[in-house]
N, C-alpha and C positions, 0 to 999 in steps of 0.2 A: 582225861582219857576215859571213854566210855565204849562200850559195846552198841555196835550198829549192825544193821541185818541190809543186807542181799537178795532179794527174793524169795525169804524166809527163810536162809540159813545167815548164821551169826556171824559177826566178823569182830574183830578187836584191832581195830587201826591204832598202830605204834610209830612213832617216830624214835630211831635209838640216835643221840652224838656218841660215835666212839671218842670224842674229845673231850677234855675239861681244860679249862685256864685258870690259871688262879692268879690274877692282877700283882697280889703285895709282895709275889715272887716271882713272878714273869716267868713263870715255868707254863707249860704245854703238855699234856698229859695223854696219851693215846692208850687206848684199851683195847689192844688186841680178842679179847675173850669177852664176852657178856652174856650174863647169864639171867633171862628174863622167867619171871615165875608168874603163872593165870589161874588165878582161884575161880574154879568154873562151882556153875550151879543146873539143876536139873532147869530144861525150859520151859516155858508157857505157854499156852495157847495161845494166847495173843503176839507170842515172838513166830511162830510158826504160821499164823493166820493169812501168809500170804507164799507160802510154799508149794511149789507146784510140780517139784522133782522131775523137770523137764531134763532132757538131755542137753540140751542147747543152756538152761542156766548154770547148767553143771561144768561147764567149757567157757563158761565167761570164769564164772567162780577160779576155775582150777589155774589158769594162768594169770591171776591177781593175789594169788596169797601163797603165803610159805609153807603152807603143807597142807596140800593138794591130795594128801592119800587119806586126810579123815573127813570128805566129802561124801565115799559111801557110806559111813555113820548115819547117815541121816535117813528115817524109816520115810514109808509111804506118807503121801500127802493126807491129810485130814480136813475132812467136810464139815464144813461150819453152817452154811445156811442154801436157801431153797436161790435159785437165779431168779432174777426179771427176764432174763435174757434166754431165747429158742435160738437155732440154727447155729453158724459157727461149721469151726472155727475160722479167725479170723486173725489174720495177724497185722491190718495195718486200720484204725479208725478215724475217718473225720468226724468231728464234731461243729454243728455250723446249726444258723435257723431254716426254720422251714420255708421262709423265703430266697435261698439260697443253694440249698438243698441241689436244687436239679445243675445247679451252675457247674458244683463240683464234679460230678458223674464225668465228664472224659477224665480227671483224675483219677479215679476210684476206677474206669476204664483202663487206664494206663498202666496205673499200679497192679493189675490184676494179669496185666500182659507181661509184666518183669517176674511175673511169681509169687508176689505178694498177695492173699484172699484179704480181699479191701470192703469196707462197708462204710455206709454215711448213717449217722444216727442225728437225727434234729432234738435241740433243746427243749421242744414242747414235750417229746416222749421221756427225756431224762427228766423233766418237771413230774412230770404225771406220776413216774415211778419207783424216784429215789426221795430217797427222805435225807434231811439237812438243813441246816441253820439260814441259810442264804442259798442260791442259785450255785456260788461257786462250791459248797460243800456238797450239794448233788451229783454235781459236775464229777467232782471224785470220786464220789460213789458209785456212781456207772463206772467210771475208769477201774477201780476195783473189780468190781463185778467182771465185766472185761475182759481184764488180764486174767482172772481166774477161772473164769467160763469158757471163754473163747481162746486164750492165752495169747492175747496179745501183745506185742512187741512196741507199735508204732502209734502213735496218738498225734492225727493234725486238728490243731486250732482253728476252724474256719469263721472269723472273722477278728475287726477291732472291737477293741473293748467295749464296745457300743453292744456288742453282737457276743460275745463270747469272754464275760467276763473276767478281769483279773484277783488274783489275791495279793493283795497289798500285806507286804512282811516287814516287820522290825530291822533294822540297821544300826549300828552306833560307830561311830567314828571320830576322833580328836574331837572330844564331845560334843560333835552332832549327833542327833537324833532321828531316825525318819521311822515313823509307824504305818507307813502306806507305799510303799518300794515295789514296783509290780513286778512280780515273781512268779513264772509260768513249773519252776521246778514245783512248787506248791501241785501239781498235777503228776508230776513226774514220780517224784518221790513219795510212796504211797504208806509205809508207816507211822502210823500215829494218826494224829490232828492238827498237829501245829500250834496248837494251843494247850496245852496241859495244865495251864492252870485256869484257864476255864475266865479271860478277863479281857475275852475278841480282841486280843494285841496277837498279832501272829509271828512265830518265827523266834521269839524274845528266847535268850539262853537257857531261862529258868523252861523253856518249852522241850527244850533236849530234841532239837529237828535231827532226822534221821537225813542227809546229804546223799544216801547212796540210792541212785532212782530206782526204779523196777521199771519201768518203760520210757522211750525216748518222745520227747514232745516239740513241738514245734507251733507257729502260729505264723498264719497265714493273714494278716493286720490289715483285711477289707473290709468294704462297709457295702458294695453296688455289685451287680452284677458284672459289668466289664472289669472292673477289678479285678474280679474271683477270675474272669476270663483271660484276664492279663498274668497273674499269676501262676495259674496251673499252665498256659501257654510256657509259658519260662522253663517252668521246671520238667514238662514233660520234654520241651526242646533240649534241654543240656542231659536228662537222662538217656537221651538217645542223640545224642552229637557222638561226632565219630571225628573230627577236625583235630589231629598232632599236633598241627603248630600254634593252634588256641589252647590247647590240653597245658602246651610247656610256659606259656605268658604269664610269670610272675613280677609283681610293682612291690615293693616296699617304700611307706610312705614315712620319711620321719621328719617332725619340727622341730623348732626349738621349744624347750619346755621351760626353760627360767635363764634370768640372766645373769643372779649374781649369787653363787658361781653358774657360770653356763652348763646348760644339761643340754647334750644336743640326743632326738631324739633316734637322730640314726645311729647312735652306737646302740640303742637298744634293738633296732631293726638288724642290724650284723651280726648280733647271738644267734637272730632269727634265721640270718641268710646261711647258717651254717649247717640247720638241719635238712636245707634243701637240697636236692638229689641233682647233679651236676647234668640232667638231661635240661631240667628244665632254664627257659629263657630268665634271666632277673636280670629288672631295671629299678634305678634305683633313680627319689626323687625325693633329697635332702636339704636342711637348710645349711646343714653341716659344709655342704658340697657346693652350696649358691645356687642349685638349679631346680629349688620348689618356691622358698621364702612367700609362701601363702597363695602362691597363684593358684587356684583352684583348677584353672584355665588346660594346666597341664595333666591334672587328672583325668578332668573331662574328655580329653582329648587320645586317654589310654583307654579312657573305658569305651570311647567311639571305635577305637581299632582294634577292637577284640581282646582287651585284656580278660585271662581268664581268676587271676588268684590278686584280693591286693590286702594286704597285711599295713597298720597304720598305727601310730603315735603320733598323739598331738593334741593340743586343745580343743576341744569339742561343745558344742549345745545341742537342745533338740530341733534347732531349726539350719544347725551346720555341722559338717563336716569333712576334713580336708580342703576348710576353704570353699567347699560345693553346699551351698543352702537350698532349699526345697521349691526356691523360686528355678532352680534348673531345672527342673521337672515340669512345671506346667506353665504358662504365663499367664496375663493378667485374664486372658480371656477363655482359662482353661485346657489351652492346646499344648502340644507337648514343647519342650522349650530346647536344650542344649543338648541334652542327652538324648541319642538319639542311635543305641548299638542296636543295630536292625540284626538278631541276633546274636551270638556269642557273647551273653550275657556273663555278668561277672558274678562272684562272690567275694565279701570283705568283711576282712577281720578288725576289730577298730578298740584301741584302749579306751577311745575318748571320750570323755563325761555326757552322759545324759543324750547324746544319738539313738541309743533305744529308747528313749523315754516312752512308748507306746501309749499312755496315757495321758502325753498332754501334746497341745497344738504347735502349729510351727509357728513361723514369724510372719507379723505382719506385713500382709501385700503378696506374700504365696501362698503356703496350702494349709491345710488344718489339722496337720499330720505331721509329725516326729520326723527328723530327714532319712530315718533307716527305714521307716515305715513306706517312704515314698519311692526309696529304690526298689521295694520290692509291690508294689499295688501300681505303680506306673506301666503302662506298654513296656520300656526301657529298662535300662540299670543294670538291677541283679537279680537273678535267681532265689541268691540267699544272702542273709548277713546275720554274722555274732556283733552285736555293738549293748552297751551297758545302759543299761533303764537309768541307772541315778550315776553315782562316780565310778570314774575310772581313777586308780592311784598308783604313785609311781615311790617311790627312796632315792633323792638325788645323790644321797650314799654311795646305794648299793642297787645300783641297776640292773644286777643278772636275779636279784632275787627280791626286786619288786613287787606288789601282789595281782598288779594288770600283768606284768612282764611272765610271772611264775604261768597264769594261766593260759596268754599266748603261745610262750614255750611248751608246755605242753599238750597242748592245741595240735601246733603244727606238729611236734616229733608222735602222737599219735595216729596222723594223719600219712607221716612221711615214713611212717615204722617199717624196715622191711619184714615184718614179721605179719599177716594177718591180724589186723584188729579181732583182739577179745571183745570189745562191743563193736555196736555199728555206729555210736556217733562219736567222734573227736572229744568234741566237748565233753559227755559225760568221763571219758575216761580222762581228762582232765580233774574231772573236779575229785571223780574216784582218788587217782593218784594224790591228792593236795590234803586229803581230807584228814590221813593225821597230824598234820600242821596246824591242826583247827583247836589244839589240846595244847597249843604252844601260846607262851603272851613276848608278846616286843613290845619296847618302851622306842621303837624305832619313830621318828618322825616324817609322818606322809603327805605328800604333797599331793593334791588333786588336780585332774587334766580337765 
């Protein structure tokens, strides 16, 4: 349990059990009363270094914590250092090279007609004028800058990793290892360095990473210009789709996940289908039910007639998923192949292992891209997709509190909340919510998708 910061004000994420067990007596223990004590200390400059006493972070803040009335505490912001950065403000930036640059412009068009004041900054001027260790620690450094100059909100990734860098972070799990896991929060989340003890392993515990973003990021996983063309197409179309009966088309996808004992993946999609709001359409397409059992064929076939929402469990790589490989996207001769929703593009949610992989190729005889990479840089597919760079995991245990399942479930009831989202992206208030669980250890055994 440690102290993490907000947009330069402080937060202390708690998880309380009013429960205790005690096994050698089978007794059950509920604690009505609990009484939590914070040994607070005077702060530092460098906890503050990224405070910017907006009204708008004040209103994220104030409906994520339990006491919301010592948020005026907090004095005027403090000026640290001289900008790189004239003009402003700006609250939504791409990030891309200079040969790309102009491709993005009906986006940064687009974006600028919803309200948003948008600008494109090319990596040759972030070179020239941030100082860091590598390209990606520059990259931060203007994102920094950014948020405190311009006061930034939105950060897009304009390219594949070819083009726009990843930072590869630490993972461990049932003692696997990974020190290279590509991690776009690495941008999002803007305190510290990620490295604290100074040994270029990033993200490692002894780092003490700060999880709570200060801006929302995304990456747009191009390499060409009609890529970039394909995808700002997408997304300007569904920003401005106006289509009810494409709006209510939700798919929950579940497989089987193991056989002995059987884990069927659609009872974890049923937790899901329950925070959804009864206007909308749900189809469901289970092995549970006999009417997915791998055919990919059936998905294809929702994402052709407009499905708009598809939520997924299941085995997964980077060159497949739901049964749909990267070879639906293009054929041998580059043209577009199966997928082919001439509008009413989708978005999909995916537990399943390694579909984001965004840093490594597909499979041989299709394309040379991750399969989530390919729904979104195709003419076709999606708009958008959450899918995992490395594992997905599940608890054939305890399937409502999984740790892919924790994240989807919060995901959608974020998104489904009748209340106004506190932030604007699902996701981060996801991991917001998750994050004093992070102070927690299980001896739970995980399985991987």
């Amino acid at each position: 349990m440690r102290e993490m910061r907000f947009r330069g004000y402080s937060i202390l994420p708690l998880v309380i059990y009013p429960l205790r067990y005690i096994p050698q007596e089978g007794k059950l223990i509920f604690y009505p009363r609990i009484k939590v004590e914070v040994l607070l200390e005077d702060e530092t400059l460098r906890v503050r270094s990224l405070y910017r006493a907006l009204p708008r972070d004040r209103e994220i803040l104030r409906k994520e914590v339990v006491n919301p009335q010592d948020i005026k505490s907090f004095p005027a912001p403090l000026s640290f250092k001289t900008s790189n950065l004239t003009g402003g403000p700006y609250d939504y930036v791409i990030i891309t090279s200079s040969d790309l640059a102009e491709y993005f412009e009906p986006l940064r068009t687009h974006k600028e007609k919803r309200g948003l004041k948008a600008c494109i900054i090319t990596l040759d001027f972030i070179e020239e004028n941030y100082e860091g260790r590598d390209l990606q620690e520059k990259i931060r450094n203007f994102i920094k800058d950014a948020y405190l100059t311009w006061h930034i909100d939105y950060v897009l990734l304009g390219g594949d990793t070819e083009v726009v860098p990843y930072r590869g972070v630490y993972g461990s799990c049932e003692g696997e290892v990974d020190e290279d896991i590509p991690c776009d929060l690495y941008y999002a989340c803007l305190d510290g360095d990620w490295d604290a003890d100074g040994d270029n392993v990033f993200g490692e515990p002894e780092d003490e990473v700060d999880l709570i973003a200060e801006v929302y990021v995304g990456r747009a996983p191009v390499e060409t210009p009609q890529e970039v063309e394909n995808f700002c197409n997408k997304v300007i179309w569904y920003e401005n789709s106006f289509s009810a009966s494409y709006h209510k088309k939700f798919l929950l996808v579940g497989e089987k996940l193991s056989d002995d004992p059987p884990v069927w993946g659609g009872d974890f999609k049923d937790l899901i289908e329950a925070l959804i709001p009864p206007q909308y359409e749900v189809s469901k397409r289970y092995d549970k039910l006999g009417n997915f059992n791998g055919n990919g064929e059936y998905i294809i076939q929702a994402i052709n007639e407009g499905t708009h929402l598809i939520n997924h469990i299941g085995h997964a790589d980077y060159w497949m998923v739901m049964w749909i490989g990267d070879w639906e996207f293009y054929d041998i001769s580059g043209d577009p192949a199966d997928i082919q929703n001439d509008e009413n593009f989708c978005f999909i949610y995916s537990q399943g292992c390694y579909a984001g992989a965004f840093d490594q190729g597909g499979f041989p005889g299709g394309t040379d891209e991750c399969v989530g990479e390919n729904f979104l840089r195709s003419q076709y597919g999606a708009f958008g997709v959450i899918m995992n760079s490395r594992y997905g995991w599940y608890d054939p245990e305890d399937i409502e509190n999984s740790p892919s399942q924790v994240f989807d479930r919060e995901f959608w009831d974020a998104v489904f909340n009748p209340q106004p989202l506190t932030t604007p992206s699902g996701l981060i208030r996801a991991i917001l919510r998750e994050i004093p669980a992070l102070s927690t250890t299980s001896t739970t055994s995980l399985t991987s998708l």
